[in-house]
C-alpha positions as CSV (number, residue, x, y, z in Angstrom):
1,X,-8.7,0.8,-12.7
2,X,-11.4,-1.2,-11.3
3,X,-14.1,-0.1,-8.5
4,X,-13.5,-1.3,-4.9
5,X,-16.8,-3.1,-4.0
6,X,-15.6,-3.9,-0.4
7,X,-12.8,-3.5,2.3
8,X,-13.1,-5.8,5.2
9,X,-10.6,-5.7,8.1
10,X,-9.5,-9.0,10.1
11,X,-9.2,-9.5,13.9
12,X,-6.6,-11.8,14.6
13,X,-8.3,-12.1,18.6
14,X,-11.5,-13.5,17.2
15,X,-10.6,-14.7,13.9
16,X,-13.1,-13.0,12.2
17,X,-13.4,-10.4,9.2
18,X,-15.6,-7.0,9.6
19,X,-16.4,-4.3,7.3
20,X,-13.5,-1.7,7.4
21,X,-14.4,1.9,8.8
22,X,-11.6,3.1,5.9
23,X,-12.9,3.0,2.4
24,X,-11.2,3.6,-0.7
25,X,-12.8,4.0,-4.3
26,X,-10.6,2.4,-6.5
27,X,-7.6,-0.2,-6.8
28,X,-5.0,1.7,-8.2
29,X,-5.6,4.6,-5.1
30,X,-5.9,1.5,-2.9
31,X,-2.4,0.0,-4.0
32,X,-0.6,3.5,-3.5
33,X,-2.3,4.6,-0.1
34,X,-0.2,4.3,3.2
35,X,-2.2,3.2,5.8
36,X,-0.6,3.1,9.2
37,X,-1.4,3.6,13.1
38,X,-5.1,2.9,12.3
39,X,-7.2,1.0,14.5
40,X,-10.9,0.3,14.7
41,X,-12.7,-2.4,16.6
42,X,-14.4,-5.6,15.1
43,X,-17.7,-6.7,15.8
44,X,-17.0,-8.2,18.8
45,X,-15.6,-5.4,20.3
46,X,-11.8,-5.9,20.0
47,X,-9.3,-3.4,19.2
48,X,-7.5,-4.3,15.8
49,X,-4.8,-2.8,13.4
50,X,-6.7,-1.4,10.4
51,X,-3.8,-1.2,8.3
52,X,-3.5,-2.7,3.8
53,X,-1.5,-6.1,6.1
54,X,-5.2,-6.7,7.9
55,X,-7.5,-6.0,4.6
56,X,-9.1,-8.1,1.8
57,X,-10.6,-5.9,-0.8
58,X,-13.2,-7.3,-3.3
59,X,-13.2,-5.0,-6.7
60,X,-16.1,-4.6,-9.3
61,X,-13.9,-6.4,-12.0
62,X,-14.1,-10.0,-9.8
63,X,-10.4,-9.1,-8.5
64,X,-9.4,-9.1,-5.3
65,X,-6.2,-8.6,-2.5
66,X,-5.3,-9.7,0.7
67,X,-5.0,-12.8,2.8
68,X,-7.9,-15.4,2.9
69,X,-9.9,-13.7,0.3
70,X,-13.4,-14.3,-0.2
């Protein structure tokens, strides 16, 4: 089970990626969550989904999830 170094959220307005207000500690908790009717805004200022479909997580172990990862 490998530590979750970061959770970043995409805006599909601006096409951008921002740090996700949700944070969760580990990748195993991470691929069991539910995470649903979330919304935060990026850092422009748009409102956007924060749900797992809109995230790319980095983890200690040099692993990582999600669409256009880093």
């Amino acid at each position: 089970m490998a530590k979750i170094k970061s959770i970043d959220v995409y805006c599909p307005t601006c096409k951008s990626w921002s740090p996700s207000p949700i944070f969760i500690g580990d990748t195993e908790t991470f691929a069991s969550m539910i995470a649903s009717g979330n919304t935060t805004n990026c850092q422009k200022g748009h409102i956007i989904n924060c749900n797992k479909e809109n995230f790319r997580v980095r983890s200690d172990d040099g692993g990582f999830r999600g669409n256009d990862t880093f």
